[in-house]
C-alpha positions as CSV (number, residue, x, y, z in Angstrom):
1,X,0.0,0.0,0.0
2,X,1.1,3.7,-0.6
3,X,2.2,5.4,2.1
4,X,2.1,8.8,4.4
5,X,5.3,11.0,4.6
6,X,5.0,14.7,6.1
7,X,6.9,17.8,4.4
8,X,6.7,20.2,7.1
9,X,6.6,24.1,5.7
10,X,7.2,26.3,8.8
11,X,10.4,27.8,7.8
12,X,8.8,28.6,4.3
13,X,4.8,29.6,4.9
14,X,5.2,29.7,8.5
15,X,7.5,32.7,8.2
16,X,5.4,34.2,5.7
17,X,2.7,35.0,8.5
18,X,2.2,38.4,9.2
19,X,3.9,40.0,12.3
20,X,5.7,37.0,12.5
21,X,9.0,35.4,12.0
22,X,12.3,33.9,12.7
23,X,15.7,34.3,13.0
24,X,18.2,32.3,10.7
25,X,19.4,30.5,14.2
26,X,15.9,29.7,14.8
27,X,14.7,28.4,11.6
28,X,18.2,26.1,12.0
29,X,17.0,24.8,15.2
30,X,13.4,23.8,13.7
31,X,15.6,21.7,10.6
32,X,17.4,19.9,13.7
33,X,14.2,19.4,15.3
34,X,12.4,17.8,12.6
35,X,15.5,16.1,11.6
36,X,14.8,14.1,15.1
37,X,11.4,13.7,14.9
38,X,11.8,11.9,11.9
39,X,10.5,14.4,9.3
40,X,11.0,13.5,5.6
41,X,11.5,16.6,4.3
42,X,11.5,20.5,5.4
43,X,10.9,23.4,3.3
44,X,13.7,25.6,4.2
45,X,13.2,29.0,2.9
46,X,13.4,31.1,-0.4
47,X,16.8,30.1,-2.3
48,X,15.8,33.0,-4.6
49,X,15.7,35.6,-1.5
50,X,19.4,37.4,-0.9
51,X,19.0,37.2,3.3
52,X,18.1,33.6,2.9
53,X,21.2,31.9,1.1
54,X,23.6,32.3,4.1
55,X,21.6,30.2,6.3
56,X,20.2,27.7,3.3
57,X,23.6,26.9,2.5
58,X,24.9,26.3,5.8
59,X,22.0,24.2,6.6
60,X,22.8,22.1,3.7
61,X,26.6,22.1,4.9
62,X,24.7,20.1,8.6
63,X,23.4,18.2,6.1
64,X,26.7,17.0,4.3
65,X,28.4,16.7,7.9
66,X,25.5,14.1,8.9
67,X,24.0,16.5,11.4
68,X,20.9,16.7,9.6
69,X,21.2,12.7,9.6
70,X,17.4,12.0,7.7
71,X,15.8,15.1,6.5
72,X,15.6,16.4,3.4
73,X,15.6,20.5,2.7
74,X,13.7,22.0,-0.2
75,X,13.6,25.1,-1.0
76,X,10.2,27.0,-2.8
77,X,10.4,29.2,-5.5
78,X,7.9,30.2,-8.8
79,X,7.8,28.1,-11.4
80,X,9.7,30.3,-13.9
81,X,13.4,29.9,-15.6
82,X,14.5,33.3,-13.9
83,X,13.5,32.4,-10.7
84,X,15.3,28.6,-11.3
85,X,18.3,30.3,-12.4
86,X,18.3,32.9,-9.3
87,X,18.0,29.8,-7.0
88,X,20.6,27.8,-8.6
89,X,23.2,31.1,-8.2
90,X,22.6,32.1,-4.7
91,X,22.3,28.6,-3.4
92,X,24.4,26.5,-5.9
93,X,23.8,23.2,-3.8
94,X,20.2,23.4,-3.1
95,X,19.0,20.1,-4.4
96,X,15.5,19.8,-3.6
97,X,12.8,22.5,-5.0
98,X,8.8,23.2,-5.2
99,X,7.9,25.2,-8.0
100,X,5.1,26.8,-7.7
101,X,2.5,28.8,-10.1
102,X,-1.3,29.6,-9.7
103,X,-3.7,27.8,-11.7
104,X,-7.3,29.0,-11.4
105,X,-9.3,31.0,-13.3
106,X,-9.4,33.3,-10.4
107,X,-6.4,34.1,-10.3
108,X,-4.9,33.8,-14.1
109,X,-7.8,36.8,-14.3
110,X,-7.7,37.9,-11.1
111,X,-4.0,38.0,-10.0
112,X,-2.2,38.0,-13.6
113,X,-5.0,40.6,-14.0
114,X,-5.4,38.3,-18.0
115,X,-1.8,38.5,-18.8
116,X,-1.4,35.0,-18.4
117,X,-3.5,32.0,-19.9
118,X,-3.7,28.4,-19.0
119,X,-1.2,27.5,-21.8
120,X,1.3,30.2,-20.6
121,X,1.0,28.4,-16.9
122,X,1.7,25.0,-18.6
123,X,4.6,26.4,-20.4
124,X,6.3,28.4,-17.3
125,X,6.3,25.1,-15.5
126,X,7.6,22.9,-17.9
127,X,10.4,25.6,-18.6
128,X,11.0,26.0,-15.1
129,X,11.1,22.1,-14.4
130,X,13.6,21.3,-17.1
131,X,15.8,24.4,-16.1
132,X,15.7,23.0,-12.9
133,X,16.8,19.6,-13.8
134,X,19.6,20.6,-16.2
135,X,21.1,22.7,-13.1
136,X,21.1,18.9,-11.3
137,X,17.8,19.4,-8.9
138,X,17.4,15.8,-7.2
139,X,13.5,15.8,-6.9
140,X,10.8,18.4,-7.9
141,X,7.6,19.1,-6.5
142,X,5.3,21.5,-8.7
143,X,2.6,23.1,-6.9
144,X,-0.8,24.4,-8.6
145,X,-1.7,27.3,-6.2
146,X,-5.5,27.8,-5.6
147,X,-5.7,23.9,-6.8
148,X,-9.4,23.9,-5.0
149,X,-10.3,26.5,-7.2
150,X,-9.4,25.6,-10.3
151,X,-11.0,22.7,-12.8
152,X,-10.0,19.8,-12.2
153,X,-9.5,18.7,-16.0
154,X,-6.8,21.1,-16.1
155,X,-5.1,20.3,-12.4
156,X,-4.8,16.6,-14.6
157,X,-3.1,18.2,-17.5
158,X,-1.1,20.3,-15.3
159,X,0.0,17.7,-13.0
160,X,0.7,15.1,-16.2
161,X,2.9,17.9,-18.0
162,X,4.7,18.1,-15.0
163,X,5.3,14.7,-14.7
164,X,6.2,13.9,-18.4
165,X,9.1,16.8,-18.1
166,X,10.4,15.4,-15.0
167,X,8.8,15.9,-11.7
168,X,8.2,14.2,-9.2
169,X,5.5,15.2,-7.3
170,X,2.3,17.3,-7.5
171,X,1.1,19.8,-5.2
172,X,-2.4,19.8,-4.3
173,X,-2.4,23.4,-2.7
174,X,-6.2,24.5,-1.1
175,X,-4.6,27.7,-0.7
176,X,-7.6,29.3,0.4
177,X,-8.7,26.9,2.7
178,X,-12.0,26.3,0.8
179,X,-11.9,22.5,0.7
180,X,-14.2,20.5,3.0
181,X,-12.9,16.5,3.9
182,X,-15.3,15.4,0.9
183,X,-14.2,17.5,-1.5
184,X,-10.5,16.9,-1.8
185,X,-11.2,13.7,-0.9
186,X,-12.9,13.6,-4.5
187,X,-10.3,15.6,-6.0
188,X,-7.2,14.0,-5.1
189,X,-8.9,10.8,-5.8
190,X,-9.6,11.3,-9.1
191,X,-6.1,13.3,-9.6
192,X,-4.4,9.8,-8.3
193,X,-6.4,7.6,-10.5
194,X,-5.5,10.2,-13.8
195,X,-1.5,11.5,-12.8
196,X,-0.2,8.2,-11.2
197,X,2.4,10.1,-9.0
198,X,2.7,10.8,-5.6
199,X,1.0,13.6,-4.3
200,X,1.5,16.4,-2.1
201,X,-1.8,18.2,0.4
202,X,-1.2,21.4,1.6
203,X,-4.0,23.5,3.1
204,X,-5.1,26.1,5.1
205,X,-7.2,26.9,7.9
206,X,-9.6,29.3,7.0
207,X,-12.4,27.1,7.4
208,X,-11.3,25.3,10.4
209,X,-10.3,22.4,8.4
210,X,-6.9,21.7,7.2
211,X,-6.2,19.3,9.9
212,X,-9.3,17.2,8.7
213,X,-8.7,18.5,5.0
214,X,-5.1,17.1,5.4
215,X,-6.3,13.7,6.4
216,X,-9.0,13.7,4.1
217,X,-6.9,14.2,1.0
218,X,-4.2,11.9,2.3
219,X,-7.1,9.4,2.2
220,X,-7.8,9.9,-1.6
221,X,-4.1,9.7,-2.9
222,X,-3.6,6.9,-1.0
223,X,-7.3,5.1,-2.1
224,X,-5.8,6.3,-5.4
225,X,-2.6,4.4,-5.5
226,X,-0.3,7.0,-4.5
227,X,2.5,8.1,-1.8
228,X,0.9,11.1,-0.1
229,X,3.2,14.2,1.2
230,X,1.7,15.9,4.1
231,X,2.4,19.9,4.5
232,X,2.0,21.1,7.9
233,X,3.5,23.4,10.2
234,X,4.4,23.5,13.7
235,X,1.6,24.9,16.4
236,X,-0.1,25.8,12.9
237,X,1.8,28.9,12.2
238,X,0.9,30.2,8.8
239,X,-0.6,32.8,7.1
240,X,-4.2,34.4,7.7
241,X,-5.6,31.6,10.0
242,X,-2.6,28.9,9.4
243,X,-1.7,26.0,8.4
244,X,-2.2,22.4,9.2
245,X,-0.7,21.7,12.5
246,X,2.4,18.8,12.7
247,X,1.3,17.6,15.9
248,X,-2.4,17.0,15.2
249,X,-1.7,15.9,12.0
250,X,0.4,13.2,13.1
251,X,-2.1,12.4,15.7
252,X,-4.7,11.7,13.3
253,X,-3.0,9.7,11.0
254,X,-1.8,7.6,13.8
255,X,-4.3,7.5,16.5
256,X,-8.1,8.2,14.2
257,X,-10.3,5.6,14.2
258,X,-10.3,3.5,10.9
259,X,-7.0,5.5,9.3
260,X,-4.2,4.0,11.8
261,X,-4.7,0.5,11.3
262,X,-5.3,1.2,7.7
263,X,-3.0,3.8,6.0
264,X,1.0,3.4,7.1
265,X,3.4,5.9,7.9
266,X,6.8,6.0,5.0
267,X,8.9,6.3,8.1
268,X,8.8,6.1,12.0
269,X,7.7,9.7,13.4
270,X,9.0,10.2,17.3
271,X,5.9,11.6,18.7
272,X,8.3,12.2,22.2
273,X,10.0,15.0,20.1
274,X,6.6,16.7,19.7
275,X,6.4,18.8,23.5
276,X,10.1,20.5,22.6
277,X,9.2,21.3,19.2
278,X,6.0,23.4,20.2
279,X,7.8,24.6,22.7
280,X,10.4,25.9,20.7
281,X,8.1,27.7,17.9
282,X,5.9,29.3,20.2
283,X,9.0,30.6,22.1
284,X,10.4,31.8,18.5
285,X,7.3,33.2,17.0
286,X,6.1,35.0,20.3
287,X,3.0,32.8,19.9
288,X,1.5,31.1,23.0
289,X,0.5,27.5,22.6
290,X,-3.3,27.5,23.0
291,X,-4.8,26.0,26.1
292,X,-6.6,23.5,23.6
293,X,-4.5,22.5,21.2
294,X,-4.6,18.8,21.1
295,X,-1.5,17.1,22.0
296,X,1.0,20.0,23.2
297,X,-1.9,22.2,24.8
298,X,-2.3,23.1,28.6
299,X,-5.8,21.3,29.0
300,X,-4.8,18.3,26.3
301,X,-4.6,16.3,29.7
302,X,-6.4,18.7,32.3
303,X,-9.5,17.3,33.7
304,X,-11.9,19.5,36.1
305,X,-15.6,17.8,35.7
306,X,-16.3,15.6,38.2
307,X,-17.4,12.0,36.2
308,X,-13.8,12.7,33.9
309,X,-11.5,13.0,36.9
310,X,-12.8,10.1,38.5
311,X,-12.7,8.4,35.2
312,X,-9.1,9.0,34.6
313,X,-8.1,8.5,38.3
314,X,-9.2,4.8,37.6
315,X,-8.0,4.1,33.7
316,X,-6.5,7.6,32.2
317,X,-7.9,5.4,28.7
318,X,-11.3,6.6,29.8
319,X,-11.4,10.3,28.8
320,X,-7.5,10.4,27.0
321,X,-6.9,9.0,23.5
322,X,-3.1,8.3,24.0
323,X,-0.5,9.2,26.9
324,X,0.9,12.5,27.3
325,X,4.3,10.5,27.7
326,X,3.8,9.5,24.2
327,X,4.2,13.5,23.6
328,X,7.5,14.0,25.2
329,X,5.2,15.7,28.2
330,X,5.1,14.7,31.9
331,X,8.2,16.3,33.3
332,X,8.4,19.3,35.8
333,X,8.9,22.7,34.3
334,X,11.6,24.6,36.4
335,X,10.9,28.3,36.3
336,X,14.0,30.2,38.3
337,X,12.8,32.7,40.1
338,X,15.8,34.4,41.6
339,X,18.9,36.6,40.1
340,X,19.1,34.8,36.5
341,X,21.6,35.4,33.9
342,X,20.6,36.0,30.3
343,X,22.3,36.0,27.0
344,X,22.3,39.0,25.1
345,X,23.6,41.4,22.5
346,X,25.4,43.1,24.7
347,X,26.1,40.7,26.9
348,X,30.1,40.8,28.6
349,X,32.5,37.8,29.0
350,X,31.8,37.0,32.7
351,X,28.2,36.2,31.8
352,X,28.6,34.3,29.0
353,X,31.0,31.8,31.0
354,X,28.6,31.5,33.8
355,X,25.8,30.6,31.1
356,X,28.1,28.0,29.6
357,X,29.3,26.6,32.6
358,X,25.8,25.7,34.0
359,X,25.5,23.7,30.4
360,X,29.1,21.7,31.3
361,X,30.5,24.1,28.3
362,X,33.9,24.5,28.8
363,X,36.8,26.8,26.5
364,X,40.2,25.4,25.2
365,X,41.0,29.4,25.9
366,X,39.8,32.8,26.3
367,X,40.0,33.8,23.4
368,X,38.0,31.2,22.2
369,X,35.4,32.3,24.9
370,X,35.4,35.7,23.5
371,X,34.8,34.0,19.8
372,X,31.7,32.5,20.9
373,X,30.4,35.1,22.6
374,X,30.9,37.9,19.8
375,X,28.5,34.8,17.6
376,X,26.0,34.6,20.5
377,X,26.3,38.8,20.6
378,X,24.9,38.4,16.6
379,X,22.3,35.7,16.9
380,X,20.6,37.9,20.0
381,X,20.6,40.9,17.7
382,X,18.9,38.9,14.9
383,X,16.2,36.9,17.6
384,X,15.7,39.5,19.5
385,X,15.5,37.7,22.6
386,X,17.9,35.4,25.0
387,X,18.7,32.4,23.3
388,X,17.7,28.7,24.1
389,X,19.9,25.9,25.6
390,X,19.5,24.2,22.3
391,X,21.3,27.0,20.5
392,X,24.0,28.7,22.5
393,X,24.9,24.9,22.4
394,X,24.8,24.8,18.5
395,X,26.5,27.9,18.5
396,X,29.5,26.0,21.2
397,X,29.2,23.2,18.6
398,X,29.3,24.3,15.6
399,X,31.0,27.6,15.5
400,X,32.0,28.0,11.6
401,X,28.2,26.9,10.3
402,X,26.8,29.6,13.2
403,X,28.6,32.1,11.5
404,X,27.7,31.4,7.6
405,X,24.1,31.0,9.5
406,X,24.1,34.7,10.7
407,X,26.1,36.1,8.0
408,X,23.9,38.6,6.1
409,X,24.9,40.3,2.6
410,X,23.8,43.4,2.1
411,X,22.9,44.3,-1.4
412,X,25.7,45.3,-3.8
C-alpha cells in the first residue's frame, strides 16, 4: 500500500505570517528538530531571497556533515526559468525545489490581471522544471496554487505535464482553505487515479479544516494508489488563519479511528519530540501554545468535571486518546525565580562563562570564549531575545556553520 510522509513548511509559509518570524538560528534549530522527529522533508526558505542563502547553505553544509542525519531541505520558488536560475546562483547546492504557479481561473484573471493563460501556466512550468533539472535538482515538487479552485481537468493536465518533463511530485495546494474532507477527498482521488504520482496536500485553515482536510486528502491519494506528502506546520503557524498543524496531523493519522490501522506511515515519526518542538516555535514566533491545542496544549490532559477525573483517576484510557508521555510531556517545568543570567547582545564575557558553565561548556582558551560570545552577541541581535539551551549549544558546537548561519549580505 502507498504510504504517508510529512513535508513540514514552517520555515517557508510559517515565516510568511504576518507580524511573524524567525531568526536564521531559529529556523536552524526547527531543521534539527524535525530532523529528530523523523520528518521527511523540510521546506527551508526562499533560495531565490538574498538574506536567505547564508543560512540555506549552511543548513545544507549540517546536512553533508551528517548533522541533519534524515531530513531532506527544499527550498520553494515560482515556477519560472529566472526564478530557477536565481536559485541555482545564490544557493548553488540546493537540491530539492517546489515550483510553484497559480492555476485558477481566479487568479490567471484575477492575480495575472489576464496577462497570463492556461497554456502560458503550462509552459512556465515545464520551462521552469527542465531548467531546474539541467542545473542537477534531485526531486521536484510543482505546486498548482488555488488547486481547490481551479477545474480539475486542467489540475490533470497540469500535474501530467509536469510529470512527463520530470517531476516528481504534485502539489495539491487548497490555498484558500476552501476544501471540505469530501471534496479533496474527491479531487485527489480522481487526480491519483489520472497522474499516477505521488501527491503532495497542503491546506489552510480558513475554514477550520486543514487538519481534517489534510487527512482527508491523504485518504484519496492513497485510495488512489499513490505516496501522499503531508504539508503542515508546527503549532499551525501560517498565514491568515494557518496552516495544518504537525502535531495533530500526526495524531490523526496515527491514532483516528479507521486510518491507523489502515493507512502506514513511509517512516517512524518520534511523537516524544513533539512537547520541545511546540515549545520551541511558540518561544520563536512570540506565539502562546493555546490552552486547547490537542497534544502540546495546557488542558490536552487537564481534567476539572467531576465523572472525567474520576474516570481517569481509575483508567486515564477513559477520557484520553493516547499518553501524554507519548508526547514528550510529563516532566516538571523549572521556572527560576531568583537573580538569572541571560544571553544578550550586549552581553560581557563573565556572563557568558557562567551561562556556559551551568550547560558543562567548557573553552580550550579565552580567546576562544570571546569567539563565541561575539557569535551569541549576533544571533541575540537577529532573535531579539535570550537564546535557548539548544542554540548557544549549537552555536558552542558548531561555530564555523553559526557564523555562515548569521552572516547577512547586504545588497551590492
Amino acid at each position: 500500500m502507498a504510504k504517508i510522509y510529512f513535508v513540514d513548511v514552517t520555515n517557508r509559509d510559517g515565516v510568511q505570517t504576518a507580524r511573524l518570524g524567525l531568526s536564521k538560528l531559529e529556523k536552524t534549530m526547527l531543521n534539527m528538530y524535525l530532523d529528530e522527529m523523523g520528518i521527511f522533508q523540510s521546506e527551508f526558505g526562499f533560495p531565490t531571497t538574498k538574506h536567505e542563502s547564508t543560512y540555506m547553505q549552511a543548513n545544507l553544509e549540517l546536512v553533508r556533515m551528517g548533522v541533519l542525519r534524515k531530513i531532506r531541505l527544499g527550498g520553494w520558488i515560482r515556477a519560472t526559468v529566472n526564478d530557477v536560475e536565481l536559485a541555482f546562483e545564490l544557493v548553488p547546492d540546493i537540491k530539492h525545489l517546489s515550483l510553484s504557479i497559480s492555476t485558477s481561473d481566479q487568479m490567471i484573471y484575477g492575480k495575472f490581471a489576464g496577462s497570463k493563460t492556461r497554456d502560458d501556466i503550462l509552459a512556465s512550468m515545464v520551462d521552469a522544471i527542465e531548467a531546474a533539472r539541467a542545473h542537477g535538482a534531485e526531486s521536484i515538487c510543482v505546486n498548482a496554487e488555488d488547486a481547490s479552485r481551479t477545474d480539475v481537468d486542467f489540475l490533470i493536465k497540469f500535474a501530467l505535464q509536469g510529470k512527463e518533463h520530470g517531476a516528481d511530485r504534485f502539489r495539491y495546494c487548497d490555498t484558500l482553505g476552501y476544501d471540505n474532507p469530501f471534496t479533496i477527498y474527491e479531487t485527489v482521488k480522481i487526480l491519483g487515479e489520472n497522474v499516477n504520482m505521488p501527491l503532495e496536500m497542503h491546506c489552510h485553515g480558513d475554514l477550520g479544516m486543514a487538519e481534517a482536510n489534510s487527512l482527508a486528502g491523504a485518504k484519496g491519494a492513497i485510495d488512489s494508489g499513490q505516496d501522499v506528502y503531508i504539508n503542515t506546520t508546527v503549532n499551525g503557524i501560517g498565514e491568515r488563519a494557518g496552516n495544518a498543524d504537525l502535531v495533530t496531523v500526526i495524531l490523526a493519522v496515527t491514532k483516528s479511528r479507521g486510518f491507523a490501522d489502515k493507512y502506514k506511515l513511509g517512516q517512524p515519526i518520534d511523537l516524544t519530540q513533539s512537547w520541545k518542538i511546540a515549545k520551541f516555535a511558540s518561544y520563536a514566533f512570540g506565539v502562546p501554545i493555546p490552552v486547547n491545542q490537542p497534544g502540546v496544549g495546557a488542558n490536552a490532559f487537564a481534567h476539572a468535571s467531576g465523572i472525567h477525573a474520576d474516570g481517569v483517576l481509575k483508567d486515564p484510557q477513559n477520557y484520553e486518546l493516547y499518553n501524554y508521555d507519548e508526547l514528550g510531556r510529563g516532566e516538571p517545568e523549572l521556572v527560576e525565580t531568583g537573580s538569572k543570567i541571560c544571553s544578550g547582545e550586549y552581553s560581557g564575557i563573565a556572563g557568558f562563562k557562567h551561562i556556559m558553565g551551568k550547560m558543562e561548556v567548557t573553552f580550550a582558551d579565552a580567546e576562544e570564549a570571546r569567539r563565541l560570545l561575539e557569535l551569541v552577541r549576533y544571533a541575540n541581535v537577529e532573535a531579539q531575545k535570550p537564546l535557548v539551551e539548544d542554540e548557544l549549544l549549537f552555536i558552542a558546537k558548531y561555530p564555523q556553520i553559526a557564523k555562515e548561519i548569521l552572516t547577512l549580505k547586504p545588497l551590492e
